[in-house]
Backbone as CSV, one residue per row, in Angstrom:
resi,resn,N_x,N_y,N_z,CA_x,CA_y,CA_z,C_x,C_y,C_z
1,UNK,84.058,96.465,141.149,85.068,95.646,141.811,86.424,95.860,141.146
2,UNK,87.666,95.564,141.925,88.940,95.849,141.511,88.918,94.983,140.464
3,UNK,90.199,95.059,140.030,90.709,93.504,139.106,91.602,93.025,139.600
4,UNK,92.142,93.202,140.571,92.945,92.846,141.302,92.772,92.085,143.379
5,UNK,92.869,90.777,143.820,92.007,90.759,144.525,93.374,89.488,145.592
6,UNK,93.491,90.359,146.790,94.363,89.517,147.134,93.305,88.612,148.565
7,UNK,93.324,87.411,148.456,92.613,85.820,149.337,93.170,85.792,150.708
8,UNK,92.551,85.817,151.918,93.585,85.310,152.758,92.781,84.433,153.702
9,UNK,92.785,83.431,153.576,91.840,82.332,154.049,92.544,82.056,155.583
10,UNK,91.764,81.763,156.947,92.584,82.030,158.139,91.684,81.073,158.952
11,UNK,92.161,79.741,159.855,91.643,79.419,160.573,92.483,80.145,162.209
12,UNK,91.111,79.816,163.163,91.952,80.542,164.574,90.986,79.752,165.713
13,UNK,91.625,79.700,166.725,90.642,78.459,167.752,89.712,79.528,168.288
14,UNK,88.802,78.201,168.548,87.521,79.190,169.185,87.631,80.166,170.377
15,UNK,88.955,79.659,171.143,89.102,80.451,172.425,89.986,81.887,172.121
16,UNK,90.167,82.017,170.741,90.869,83.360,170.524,89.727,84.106,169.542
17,UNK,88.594,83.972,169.038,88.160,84.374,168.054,87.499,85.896,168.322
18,UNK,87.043,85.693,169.554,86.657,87.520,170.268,87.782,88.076,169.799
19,UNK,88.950,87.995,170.081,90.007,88.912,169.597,90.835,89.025,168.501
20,UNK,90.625,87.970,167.774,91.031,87.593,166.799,90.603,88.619,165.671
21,UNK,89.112,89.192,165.681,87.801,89.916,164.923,88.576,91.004,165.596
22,UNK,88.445,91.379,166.974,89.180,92.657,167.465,90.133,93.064,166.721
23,UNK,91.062,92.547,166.881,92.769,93.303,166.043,92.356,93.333,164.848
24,UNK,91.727,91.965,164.082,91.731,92.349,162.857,91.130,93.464,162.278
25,UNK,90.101,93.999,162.426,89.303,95.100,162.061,89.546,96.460,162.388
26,UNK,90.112,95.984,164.316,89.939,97.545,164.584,91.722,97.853,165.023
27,UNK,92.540,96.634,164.338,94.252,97.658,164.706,95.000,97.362,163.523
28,UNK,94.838,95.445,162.601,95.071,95.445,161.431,94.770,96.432,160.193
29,UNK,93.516,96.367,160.056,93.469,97.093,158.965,93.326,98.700,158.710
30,UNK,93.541,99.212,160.310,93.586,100.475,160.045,95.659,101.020,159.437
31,UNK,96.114,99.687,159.465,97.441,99.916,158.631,97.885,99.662,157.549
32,UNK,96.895,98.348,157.149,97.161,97.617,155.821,96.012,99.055,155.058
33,UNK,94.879,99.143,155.768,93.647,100.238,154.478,94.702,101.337,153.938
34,UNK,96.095,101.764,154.673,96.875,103.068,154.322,97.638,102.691,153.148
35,UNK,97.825,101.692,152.598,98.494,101.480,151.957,98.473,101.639,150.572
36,UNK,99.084,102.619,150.133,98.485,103.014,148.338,98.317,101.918,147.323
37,UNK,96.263,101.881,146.983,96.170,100.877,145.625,95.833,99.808,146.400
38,UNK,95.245,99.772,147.847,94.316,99.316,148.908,92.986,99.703,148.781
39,UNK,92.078,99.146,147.937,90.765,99.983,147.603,89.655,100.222,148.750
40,UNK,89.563,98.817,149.359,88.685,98.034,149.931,88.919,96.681,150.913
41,UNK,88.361,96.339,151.964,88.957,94.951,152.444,87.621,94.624,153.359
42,UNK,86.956,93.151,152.606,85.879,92.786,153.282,85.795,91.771,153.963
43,UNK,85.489,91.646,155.004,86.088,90.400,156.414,84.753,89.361,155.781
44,UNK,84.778,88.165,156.189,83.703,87.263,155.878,84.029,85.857,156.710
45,UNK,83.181,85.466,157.518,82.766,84.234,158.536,82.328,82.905,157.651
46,UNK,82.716,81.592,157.874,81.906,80.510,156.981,80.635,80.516,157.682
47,UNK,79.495,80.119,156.945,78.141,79.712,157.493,78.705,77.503,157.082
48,UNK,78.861,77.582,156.048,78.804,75.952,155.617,80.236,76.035,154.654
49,UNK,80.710,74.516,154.309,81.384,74.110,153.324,81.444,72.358,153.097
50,UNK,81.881,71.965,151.953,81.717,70.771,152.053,83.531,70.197,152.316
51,UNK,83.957,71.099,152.612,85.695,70.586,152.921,85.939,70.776,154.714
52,UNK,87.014,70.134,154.548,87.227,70.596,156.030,87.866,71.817,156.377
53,UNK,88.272,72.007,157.529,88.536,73.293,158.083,89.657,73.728,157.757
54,UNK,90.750,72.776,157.433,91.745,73.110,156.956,91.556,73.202,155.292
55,UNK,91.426,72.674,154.511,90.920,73.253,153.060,90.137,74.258,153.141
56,UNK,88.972,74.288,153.947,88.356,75.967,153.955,88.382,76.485,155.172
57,UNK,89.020,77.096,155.372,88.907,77.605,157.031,88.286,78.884,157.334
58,UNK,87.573,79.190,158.624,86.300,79.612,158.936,86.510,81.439,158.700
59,UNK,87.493,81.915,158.511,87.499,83.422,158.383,88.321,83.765,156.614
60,UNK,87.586,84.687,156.225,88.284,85.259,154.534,88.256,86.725,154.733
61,UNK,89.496,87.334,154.074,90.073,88.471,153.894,89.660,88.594,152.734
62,UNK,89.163,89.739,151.840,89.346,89.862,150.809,89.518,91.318,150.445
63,UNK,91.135,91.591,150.101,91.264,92.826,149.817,91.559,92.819,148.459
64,UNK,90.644,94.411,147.949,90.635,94.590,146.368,91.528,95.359,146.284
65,UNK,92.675,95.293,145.377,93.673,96.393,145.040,93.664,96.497,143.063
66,UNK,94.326,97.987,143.428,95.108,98.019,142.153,95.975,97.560,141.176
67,UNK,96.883,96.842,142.068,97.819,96.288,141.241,98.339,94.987,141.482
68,UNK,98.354,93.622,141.102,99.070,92.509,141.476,100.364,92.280,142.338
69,UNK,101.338,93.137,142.436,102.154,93.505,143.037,102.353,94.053,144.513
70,UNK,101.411,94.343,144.806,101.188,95.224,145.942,101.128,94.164,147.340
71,UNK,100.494,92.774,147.464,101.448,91.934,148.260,102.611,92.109,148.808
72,UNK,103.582,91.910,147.669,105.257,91.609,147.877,105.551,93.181,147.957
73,UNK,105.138,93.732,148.004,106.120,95.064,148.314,106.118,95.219,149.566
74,UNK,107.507,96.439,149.472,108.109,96.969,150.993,107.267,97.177,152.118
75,UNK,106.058,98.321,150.943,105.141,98.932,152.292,104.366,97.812,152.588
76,UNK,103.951,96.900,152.003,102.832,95.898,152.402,103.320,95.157,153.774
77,UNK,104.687,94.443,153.335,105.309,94.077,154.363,105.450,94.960,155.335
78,UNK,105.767,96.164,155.307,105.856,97.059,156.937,104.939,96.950,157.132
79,UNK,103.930,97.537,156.771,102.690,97.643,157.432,101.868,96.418,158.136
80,UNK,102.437,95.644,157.631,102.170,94.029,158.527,102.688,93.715,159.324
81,UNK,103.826,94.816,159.716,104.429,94.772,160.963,103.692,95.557,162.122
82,UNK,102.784,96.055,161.888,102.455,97.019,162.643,101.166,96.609,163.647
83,UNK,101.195,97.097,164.816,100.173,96.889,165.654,100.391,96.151,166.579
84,UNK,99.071,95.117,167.054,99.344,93.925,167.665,99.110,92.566,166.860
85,UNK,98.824,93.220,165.633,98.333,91.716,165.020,99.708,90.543,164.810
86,UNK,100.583,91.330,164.087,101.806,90.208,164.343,102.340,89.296,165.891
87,UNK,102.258,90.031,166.976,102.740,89.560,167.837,101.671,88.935,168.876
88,UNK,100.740,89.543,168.737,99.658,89.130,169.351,98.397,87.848,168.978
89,UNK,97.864,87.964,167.514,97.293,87.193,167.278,97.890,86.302,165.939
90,UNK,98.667,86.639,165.190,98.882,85.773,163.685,100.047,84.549,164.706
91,UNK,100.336,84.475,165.628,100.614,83.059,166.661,99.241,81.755,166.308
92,UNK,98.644,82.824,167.073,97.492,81.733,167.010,96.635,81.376,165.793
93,UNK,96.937,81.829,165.097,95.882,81.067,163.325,96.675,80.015,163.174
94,UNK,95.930,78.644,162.688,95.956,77.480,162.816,96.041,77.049,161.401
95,UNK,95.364,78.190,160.156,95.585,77.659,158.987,95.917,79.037,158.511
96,UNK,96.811,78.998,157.478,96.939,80.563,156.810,97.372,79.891,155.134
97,UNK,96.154,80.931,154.172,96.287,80.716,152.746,95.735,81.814,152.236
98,UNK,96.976,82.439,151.433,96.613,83.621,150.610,96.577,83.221,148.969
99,UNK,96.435,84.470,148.139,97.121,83.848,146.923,96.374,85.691,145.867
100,UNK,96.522,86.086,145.057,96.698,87.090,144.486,95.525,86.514,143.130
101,UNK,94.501,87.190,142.851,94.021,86.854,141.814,93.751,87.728,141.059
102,UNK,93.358,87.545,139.633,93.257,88.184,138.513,91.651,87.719,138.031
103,UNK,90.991,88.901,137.741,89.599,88.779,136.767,89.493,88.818,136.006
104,UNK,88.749,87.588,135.146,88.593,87.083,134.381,87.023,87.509,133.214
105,UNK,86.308,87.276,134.695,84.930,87.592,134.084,84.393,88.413,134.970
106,UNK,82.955,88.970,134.524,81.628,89.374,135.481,80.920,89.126,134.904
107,UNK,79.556,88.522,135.406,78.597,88.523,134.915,77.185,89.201,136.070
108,UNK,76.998,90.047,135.436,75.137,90.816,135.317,75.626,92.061,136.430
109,UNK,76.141,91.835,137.236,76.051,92.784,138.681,77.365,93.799,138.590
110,UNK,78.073,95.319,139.500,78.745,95.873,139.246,80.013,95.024,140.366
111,UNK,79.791,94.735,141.100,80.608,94.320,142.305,79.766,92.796,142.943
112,UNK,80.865,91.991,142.810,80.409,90.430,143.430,80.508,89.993,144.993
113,UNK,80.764,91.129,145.834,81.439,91.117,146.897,80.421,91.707,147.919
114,UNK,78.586,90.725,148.053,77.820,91.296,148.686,77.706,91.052,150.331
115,UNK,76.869,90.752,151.252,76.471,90.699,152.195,76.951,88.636,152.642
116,UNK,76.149,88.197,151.722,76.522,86.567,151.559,77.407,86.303,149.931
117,UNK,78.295,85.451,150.165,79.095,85.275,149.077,79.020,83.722,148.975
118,UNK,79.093,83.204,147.832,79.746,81.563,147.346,81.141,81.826,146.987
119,UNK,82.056,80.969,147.470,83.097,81.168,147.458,83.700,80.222,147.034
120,UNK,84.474,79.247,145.370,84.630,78.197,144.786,86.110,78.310,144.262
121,UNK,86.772,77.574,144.898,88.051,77.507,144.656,88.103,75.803,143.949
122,UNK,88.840,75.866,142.426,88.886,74.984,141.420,90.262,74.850,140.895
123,UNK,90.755,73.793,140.613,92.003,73.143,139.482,91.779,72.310,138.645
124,UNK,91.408,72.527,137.736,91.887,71.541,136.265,93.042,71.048,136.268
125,UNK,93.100,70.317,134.837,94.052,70.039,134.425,94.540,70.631,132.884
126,UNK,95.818,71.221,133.019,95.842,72.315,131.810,95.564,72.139,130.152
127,UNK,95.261,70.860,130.171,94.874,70.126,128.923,93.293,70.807,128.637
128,UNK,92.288,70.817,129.543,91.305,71.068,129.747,90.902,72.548,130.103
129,UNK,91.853,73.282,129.931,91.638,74.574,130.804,90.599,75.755,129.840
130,UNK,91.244,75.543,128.441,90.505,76.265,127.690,88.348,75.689,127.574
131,UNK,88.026,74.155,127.215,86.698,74.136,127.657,86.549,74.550,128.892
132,UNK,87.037,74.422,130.037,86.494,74.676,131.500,86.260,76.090,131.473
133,UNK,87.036,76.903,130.735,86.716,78.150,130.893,85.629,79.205,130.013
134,UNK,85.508,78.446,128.637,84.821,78.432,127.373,83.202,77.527,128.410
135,UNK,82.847,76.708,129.124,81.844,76.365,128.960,81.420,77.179,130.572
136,UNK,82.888,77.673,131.185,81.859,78.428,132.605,81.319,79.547,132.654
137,UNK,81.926,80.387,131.027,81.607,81.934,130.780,80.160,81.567,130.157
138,UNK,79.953,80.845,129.059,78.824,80.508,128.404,77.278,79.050,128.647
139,UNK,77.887,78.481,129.254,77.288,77.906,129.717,76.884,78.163,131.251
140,UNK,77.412,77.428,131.684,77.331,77.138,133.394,76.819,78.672,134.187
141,UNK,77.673,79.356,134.293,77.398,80.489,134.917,75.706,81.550,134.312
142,UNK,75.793,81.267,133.031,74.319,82.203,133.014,72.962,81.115,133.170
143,UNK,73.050,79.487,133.187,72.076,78.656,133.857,72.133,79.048,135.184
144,UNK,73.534,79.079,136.147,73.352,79.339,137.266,72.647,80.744,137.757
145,UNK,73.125,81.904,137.288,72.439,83.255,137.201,70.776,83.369,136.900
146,UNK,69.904,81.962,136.730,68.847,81.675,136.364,68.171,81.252,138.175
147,UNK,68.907,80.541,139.087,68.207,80.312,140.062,67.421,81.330,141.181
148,UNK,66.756,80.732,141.815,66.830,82.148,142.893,67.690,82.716,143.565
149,UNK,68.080,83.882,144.025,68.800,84.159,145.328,70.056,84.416,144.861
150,UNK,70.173,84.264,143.363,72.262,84.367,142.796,71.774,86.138,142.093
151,UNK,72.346,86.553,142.684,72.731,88.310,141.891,73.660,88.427,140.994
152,UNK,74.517,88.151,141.010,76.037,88.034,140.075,76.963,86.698,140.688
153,UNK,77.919,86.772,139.477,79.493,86.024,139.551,80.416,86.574,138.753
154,UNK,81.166,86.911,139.769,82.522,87.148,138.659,83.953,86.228,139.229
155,UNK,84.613,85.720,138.269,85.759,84.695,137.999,86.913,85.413,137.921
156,UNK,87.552,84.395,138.570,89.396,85.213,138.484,90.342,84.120,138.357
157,UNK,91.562,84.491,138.024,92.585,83.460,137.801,93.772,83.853,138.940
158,UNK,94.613,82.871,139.427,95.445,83.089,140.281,96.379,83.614,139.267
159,UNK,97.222,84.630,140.384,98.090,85.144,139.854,99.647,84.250,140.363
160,UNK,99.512,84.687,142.140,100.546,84.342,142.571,100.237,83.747,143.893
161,UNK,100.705,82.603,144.722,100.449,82.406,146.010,101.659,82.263,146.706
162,UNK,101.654,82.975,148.158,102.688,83.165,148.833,102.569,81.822,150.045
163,UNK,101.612,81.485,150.103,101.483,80.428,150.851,101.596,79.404,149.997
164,UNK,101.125,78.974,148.829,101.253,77.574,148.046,99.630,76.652,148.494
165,UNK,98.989,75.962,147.721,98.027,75.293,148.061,96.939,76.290,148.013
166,UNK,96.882,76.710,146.675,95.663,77.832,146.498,95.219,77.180,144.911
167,UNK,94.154,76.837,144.400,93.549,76.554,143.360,93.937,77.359,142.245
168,UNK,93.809,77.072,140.922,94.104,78.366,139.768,92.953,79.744,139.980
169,UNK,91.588,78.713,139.733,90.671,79.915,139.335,89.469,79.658,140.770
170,UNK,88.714,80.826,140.808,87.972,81.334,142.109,86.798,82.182,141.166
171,UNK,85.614,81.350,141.649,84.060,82.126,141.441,84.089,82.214,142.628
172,UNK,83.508,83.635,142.354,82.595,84.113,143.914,81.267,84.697,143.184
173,UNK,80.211,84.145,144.160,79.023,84.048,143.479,78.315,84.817,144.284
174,UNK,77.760,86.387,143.853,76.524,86.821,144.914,75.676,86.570,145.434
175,UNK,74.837,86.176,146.981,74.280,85.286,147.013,72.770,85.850,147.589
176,UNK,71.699,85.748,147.632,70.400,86.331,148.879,71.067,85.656,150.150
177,UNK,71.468,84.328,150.612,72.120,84.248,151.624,72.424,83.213,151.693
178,UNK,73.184,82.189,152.834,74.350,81.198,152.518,73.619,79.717,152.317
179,UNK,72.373,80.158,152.443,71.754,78.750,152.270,71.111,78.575,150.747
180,UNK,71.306,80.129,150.051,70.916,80.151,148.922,71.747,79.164,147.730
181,UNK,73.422,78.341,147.912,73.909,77.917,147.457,74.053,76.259,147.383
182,UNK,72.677,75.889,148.660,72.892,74.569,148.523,71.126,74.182,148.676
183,UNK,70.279,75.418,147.887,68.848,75.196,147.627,68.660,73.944,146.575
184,UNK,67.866,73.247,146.969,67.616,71.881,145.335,67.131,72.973,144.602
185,UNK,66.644,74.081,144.263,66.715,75.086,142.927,68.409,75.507,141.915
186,UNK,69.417,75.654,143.141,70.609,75.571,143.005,71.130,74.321,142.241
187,UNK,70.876,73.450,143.130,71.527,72.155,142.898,70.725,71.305,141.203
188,UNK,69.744,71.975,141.360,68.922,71.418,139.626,69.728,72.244,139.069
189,UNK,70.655,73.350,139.041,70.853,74.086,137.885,72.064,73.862,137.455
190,UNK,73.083,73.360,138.860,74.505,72.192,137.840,74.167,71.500,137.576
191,UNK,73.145,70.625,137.434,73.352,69.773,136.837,72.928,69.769,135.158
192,UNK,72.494,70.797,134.669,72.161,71.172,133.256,73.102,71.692,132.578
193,UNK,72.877,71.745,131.063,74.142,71.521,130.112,74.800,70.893,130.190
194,UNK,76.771,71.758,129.452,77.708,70.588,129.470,78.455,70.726,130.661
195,UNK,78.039,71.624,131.692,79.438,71.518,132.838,79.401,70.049,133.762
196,UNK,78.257,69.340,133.666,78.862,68.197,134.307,79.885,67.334,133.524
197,UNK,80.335,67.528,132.498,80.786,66.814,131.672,82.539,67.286,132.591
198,UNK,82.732,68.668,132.601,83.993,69.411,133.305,84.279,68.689,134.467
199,UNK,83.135,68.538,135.274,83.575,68.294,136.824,84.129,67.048,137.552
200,UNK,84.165,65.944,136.559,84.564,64.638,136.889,86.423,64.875,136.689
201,UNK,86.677,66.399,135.874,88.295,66.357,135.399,88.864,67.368,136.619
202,UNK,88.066,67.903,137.875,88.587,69.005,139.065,89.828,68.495,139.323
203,UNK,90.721,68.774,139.597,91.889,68.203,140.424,91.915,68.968,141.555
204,UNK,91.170,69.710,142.333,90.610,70.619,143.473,89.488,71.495,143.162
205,UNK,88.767,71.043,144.521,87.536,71.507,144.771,86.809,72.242,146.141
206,UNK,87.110,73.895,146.315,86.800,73.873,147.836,85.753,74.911,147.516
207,UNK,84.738,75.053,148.680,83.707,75.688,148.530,83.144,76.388,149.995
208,UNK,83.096,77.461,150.138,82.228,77.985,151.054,81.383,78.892,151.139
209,UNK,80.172,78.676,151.735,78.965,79.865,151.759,79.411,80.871,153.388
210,UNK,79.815,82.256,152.655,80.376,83.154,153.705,79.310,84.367,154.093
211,UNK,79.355,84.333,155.189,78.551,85.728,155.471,79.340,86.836,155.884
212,UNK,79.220,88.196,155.447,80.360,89.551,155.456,80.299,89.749,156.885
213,UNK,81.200,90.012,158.092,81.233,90.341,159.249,81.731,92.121,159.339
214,UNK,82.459,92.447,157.904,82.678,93.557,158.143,83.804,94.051,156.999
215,UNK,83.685,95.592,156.849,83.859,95.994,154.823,84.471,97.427,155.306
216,UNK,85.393,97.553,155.159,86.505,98.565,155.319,87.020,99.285,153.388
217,UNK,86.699,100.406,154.003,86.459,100.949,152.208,85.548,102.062,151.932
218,UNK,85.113,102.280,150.687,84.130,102.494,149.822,83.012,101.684,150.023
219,UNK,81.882,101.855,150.524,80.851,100.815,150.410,80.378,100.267,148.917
């Protein structure tokens, strides 16, 4: 997986979503994939979440790049000019949230970015930031890596958000599939050690179990 990983969280009404999947796949990203230090870009559908639609909304972008920067530049912006997606469908999305992240961790697997994903968007409070992060590398995450159905997690920190209203840090958790994240095997395994002690201090909490609709790239 990159180390570099830009979010683009997208709600769109049900009466545009046939085409919505259309442009995006087959006229968007054959302009944004050209773009040098564009590794990869994997589309993903919600199955569940415990937020609403506007905190998690039902479609995720996730393109891996090279460099943090590559957002705000020239070509990124042209190339987002291109097609029909500007004029045609980014009208109709109902929620739009990006934000630029940085990796932090991996744990066990080469790439966290499988078929079904957990998808955990979190804020502390910066008083707390060093245990939250000290007990999710060592604690929390290798109890969780103990249940069934979890392959890997790897953690990232925000870099930058162009939209605003994006959490600091983001686990995405490999999953056997989207129901694998809310199994009572799952759910026995936060609650062991010290991370419940962390979770009463969240100052944001969004979560969704995603299934991949489609992976433009390197497989």
């Amino acid at each position: 997986m990159s180390d570099y990983l830009w979010v683009v969280l997208l709600g769109v009404p049900v009466a545009h979503e046939n085409e919505f999947n259309r442009i995006y796949d087959e006229d968007h990203l054959g302009h944004m994939m050209k773009i040098k230090g564009v590794t990869s870009c994997s589309r993903y559908r919600l199955h569940w979440s415990d937020n609403t639609p506007e905190e998690m909304p039902k479609y995720l972008a996730i393109y891996e790049m090279d460099r943090p920067e590559l957002p705000r530049s020239p070509e990124w912006k042209h190339q987002a000019t291109l097609g029909a997606w500007p004029s045609e469908m980014r009208p109709h999305t109902t929620v739009r949230k990006n934000g630029c992240y940085h990796r932090i961790s991996q744990h066990r697997q080469e790439s966290s970015l499988g078929s079904s994903i957990y998808f955990l968007l979190q804020g502390v409070p910066k008083e707390i930031e060093p245990r939250f992060n000290e007990l999710y590398g060592s604690d929390h995450i290798p109890l969780m890596l103990q249940a069934p159905g979890v392959n890997g997690a790897t953690r990232f920190k925000l870099e930058y958000t162009d939209s605003g209203d994006m959490p600091d840090y983001l686990a995405i958790y490999d999953i056997a599939n989207p129901e694998t994240a809310r199994s009572p095997e799952w759910k026995q395994q936060t609650s062991l050690g010290a991370w419940p002690t962390i979770r009463p201090h969240f100052t944001a909490r969004r979560n969704g179990a995603f299934e991949r609709i489609s992976r433009h790239g390197p497989k």
